[in-house]
C-alpha positions in Angstrom: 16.0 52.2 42.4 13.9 53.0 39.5 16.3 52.2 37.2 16.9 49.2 38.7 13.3 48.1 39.2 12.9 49.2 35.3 16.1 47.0 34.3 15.0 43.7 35.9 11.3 44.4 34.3 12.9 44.1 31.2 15.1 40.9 32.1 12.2 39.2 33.5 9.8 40.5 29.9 12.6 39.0 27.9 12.8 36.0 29.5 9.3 35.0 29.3 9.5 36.3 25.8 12.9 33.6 25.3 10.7 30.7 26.9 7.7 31.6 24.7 8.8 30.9 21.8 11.3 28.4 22.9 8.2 26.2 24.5 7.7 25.1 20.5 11.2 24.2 19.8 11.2 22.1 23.0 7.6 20.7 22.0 8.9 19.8 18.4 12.2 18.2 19.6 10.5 16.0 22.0 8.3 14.1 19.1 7.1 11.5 19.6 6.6 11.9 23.6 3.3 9.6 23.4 2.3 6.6 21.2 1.6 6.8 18.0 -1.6 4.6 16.4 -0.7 3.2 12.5 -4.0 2.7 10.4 -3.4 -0.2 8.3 -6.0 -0.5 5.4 -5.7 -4.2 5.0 -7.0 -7.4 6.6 -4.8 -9.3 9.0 -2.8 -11.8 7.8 -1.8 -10.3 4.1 1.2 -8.4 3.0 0.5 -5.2 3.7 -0.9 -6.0 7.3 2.6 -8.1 7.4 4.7 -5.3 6.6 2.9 -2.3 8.2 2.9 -5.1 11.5 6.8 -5.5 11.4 7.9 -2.1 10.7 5.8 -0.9 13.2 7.2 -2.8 15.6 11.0 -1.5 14.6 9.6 1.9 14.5 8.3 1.5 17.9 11.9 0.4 19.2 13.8 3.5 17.2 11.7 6.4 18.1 11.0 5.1 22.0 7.5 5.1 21.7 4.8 2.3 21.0 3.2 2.3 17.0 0.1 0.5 17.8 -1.3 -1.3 14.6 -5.0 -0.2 14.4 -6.7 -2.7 11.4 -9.1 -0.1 8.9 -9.5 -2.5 6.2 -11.8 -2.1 3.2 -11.8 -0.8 -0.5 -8.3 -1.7 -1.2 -7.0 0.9 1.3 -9.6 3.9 0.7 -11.7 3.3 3.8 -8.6 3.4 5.5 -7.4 6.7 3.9 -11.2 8.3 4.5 -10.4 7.6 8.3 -6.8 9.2 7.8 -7.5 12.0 6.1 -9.3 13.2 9.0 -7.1 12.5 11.8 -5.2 15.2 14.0 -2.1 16.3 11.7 0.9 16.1 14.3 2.3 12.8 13.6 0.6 10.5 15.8 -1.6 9.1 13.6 -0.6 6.9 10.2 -1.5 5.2 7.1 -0.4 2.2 5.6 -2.0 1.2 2.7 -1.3 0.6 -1.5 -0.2 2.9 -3.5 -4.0 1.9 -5.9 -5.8 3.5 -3.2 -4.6 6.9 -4.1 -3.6 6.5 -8.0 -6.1 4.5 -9.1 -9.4 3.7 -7.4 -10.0 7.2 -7.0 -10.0 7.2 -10.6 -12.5 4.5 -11.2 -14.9 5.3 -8.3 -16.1 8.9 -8.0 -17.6 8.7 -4.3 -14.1 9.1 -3.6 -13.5 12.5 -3.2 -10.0 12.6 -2.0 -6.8 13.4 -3.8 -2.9 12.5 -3.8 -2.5 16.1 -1.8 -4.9 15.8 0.8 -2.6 13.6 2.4 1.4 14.0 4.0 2.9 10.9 2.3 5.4 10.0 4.5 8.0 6.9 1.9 7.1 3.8 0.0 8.4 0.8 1.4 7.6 -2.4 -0.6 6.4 -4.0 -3.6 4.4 -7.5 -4.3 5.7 -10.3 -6.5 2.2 -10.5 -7.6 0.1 -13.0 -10.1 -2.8 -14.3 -11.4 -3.5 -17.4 -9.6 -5.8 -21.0 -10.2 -5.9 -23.9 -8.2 -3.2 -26.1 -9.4 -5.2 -28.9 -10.3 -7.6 -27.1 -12.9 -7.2 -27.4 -16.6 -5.6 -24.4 -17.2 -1.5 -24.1 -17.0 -1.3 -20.6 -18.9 -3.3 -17.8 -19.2 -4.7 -18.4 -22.9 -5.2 -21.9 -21.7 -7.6 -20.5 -19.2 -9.6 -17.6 -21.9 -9.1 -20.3 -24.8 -11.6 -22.8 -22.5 -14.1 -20.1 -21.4 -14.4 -19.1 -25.3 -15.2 -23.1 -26.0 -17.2 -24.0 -22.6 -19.1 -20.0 -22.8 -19.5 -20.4 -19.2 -18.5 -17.4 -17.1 -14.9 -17.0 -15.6 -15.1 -16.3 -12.2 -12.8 -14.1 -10.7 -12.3 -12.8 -6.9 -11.1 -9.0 -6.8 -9.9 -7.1 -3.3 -8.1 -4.1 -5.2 -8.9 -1.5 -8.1 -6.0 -2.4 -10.2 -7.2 -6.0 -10.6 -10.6 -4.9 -11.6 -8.5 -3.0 -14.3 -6.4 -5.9 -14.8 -10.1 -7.8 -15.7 -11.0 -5.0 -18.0 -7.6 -5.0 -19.8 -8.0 -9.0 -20.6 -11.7 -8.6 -21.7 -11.2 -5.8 -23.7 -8.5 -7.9 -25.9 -9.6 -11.5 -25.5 -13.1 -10.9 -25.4 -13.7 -13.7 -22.5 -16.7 -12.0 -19.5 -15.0 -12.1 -16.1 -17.4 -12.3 -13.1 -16.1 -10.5 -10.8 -16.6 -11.2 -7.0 -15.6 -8.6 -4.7 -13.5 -10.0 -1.4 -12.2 -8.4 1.3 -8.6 -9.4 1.1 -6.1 -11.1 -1.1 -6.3 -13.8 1.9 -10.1 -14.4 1.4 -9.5 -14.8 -3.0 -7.2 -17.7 -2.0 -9.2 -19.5 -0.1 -12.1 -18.9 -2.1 -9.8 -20.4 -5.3 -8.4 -23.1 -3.1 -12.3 -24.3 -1.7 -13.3 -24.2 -5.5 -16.0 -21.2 -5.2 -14.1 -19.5 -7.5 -12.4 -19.6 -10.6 -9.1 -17.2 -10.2 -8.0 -14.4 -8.6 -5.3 -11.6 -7.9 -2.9 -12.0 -5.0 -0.2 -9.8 -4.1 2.6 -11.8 -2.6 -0.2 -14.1 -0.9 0.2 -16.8 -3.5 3.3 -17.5 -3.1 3.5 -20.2 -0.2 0.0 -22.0 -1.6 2.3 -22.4 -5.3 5.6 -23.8 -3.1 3.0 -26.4 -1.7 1.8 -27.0 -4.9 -1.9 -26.3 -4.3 -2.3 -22.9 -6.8 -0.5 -22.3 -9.6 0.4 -18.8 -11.0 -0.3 -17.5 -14.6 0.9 -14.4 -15.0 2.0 -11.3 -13.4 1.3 -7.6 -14.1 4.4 -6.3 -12.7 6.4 -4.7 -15.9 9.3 -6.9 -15.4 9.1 -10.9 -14.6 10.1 -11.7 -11.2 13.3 -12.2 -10.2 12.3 -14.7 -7.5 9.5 -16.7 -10.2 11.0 -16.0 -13.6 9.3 -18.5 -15.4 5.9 -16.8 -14.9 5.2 -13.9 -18.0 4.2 -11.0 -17.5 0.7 -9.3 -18.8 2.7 -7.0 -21.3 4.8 -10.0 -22.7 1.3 -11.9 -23.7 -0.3 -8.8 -25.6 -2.2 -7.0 -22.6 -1.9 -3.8 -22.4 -1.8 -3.5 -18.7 0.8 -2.9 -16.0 0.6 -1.9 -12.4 2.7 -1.7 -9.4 0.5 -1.8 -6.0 3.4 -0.2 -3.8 2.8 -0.1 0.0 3.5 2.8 2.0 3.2 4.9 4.8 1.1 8.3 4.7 -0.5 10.9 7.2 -2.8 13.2 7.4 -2.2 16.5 5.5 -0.5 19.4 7.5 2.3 17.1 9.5 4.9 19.4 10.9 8.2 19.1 8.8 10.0 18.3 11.7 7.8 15.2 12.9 8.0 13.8 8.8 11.8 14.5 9.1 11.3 11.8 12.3 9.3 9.4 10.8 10.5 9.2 7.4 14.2 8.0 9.1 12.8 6.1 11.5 10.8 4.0 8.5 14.2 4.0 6.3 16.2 2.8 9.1 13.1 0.2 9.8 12.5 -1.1 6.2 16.5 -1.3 5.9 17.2 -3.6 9.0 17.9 -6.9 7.9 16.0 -8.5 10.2 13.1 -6.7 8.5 14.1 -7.8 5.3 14.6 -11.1 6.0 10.5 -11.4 6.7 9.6 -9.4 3.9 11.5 -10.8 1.0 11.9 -14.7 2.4 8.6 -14.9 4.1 6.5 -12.6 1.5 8.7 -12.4 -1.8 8.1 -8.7 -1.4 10.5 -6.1 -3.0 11.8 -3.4 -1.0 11.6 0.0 -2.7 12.2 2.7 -0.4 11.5 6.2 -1.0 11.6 9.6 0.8 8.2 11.8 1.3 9.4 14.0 -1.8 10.0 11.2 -4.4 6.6 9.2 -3.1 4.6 12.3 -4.1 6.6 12.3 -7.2 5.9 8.0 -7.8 2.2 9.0 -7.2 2.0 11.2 -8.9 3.3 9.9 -12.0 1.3 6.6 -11.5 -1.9 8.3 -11.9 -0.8 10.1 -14.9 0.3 7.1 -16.4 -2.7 4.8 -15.3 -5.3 7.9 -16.6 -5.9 7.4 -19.9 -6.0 3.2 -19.5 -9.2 4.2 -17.2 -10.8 7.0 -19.8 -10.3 4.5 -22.7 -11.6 1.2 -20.6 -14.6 3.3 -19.1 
């Protein structure tokens, strides 16, 4: 009787032993069993609200659970990444933002404290066919046309700036032609646009934005600081081929708060490849936005960032 009594003890003692330390196994397979919220650090209406807006709505159909689009604009992404960093790490909560946000504006504005590892970067997704942009009806049709007219007139160039690396795009041109930008801060590529299109302001920056405004013939590009001309507008130059020595790729992407089990980035880094990769997907991103899709893993997005602050570093020392 003892011996019987003792033997199921130990049955019963193993069992709740098995279930113990099965209960995370069966917690971590589930994920995601609830919704999960996606910060995006951009206005509504732009690219990057565009593309965080679509893919979460594949994501949401793939994993079985709503991704609910949650607007954090401000500072080119970095008021969205403040609010990220500090948001429970179990892969209910991301980020989507610009790549600027963590390679670059930290650089350039030291009440940002955070760094590329404070954060579980989940994949890059997409790229802007970005420009310089003037109404289409000014003076100007290149870029030296534009400097060459502000050296003659002296008056002040205005420009409208939402993101870091068009500040540093400002600083690059100034430093070689000597032409004074006024720089307005916006909030949004959306708001520069209109701001050049009502004739408040001179130029400004866009990210894919421009892009419908130049097809209707109301803006007109001048140059691009992508390192390559665009495949889709090949007659605009880029920054590099007129002498500037500047070159930046804003790439949007997907990151979440440090500390993200492995097994819930495993999830949502296929669910975002198999989202960025479905053609219906694509179809809005390239033929609506003229964005480029460059996808890549959590690994080699630590890896991009990390080498895109390296390589923007000493362009900031030297332009400080």
């Amino acid at each position: 009787m003892h011996t019987s009594r003792f033997a199921t003890w130990i049955l019963l003692a193993l069992a709740t032993a098995l279930a113990a330390l099965s209960a995370p196994l069966a917690m971590a397979a589930s994920f995601p069993d609830k919704p999960i919220t996606m910060f995006i650090g951009f206005n509504p209406g732009g690219a990057v609200d565009t593309t965080g807006r679509v893919i979460a709505d594949k994501m949401s159909k793939i994993l079985g659970q709503p991704v609910v689009a949650v607007t954090k604009s401000g500072g080119g992404g970095t008021v969205m990444a403040a609010q990220l960093i500090n948001a429970p790490a179990d892969g209910y909560t991301i980020g989507m933002g610009a790549s600027a946000a963590y390679t670059l504006t930290p650089q350039i504005n030291k009440d940002i404290t955070f760094k590329i590892d404070d954060f579980t970067h989940l994949a890059t997704l997409t790229y802007p066919s970005d420009a310089i942009v003037v109404k289409a009806d000014s003076p100007w049709k290149t870029l030296d046309d534009m400097i060459q007219s502000v050296k003659k007139s002296g008056r002040p160039l205005s420009f409208a700036s939402q993101v870091s690396a068009s500040r540093l795009m400002v600083m690059a041109i100034t430093e070689k032609s000597g032409v004074e930008f006024k720089v307005i801060p916006v909030k949004g590529g959306a708001v520069g646009i209109q701001e050049v299109l009502g004739g408040h302001i001179d130029s400004t920056w866009s990210g894919s934005g421009w892009t419908e405004q130049v097809r209707a013939g109301k803006l007109r590009a001048l140059a691009t600081m992508s390192p390559e001309r665009m495949k889709d507008y090949p007659d605009i130059p880029t920054l590099l081929e007129l002498g500037y020595n500047f070159s930046f790729v804003d790439t949007f992407m997907l990151s979440a708060p440090k500390g993200v089990p492995a097994d819930a980035v495993a999830k949502l880094s296929a669910a975002i490849k198999q989202a960025i990769n479905d053609p219906e997907v694509q179809k809005i991103l390239h033929d609506k936005l003229k964005l480029l899709t460059k996808y890549r893993d959590a690994k080699e997005t630590l890896a991009f960032l990390k080498k895109q602050y390296a390589d923007v570093e000493p362009l900031v020392k030297k332009l400080k």
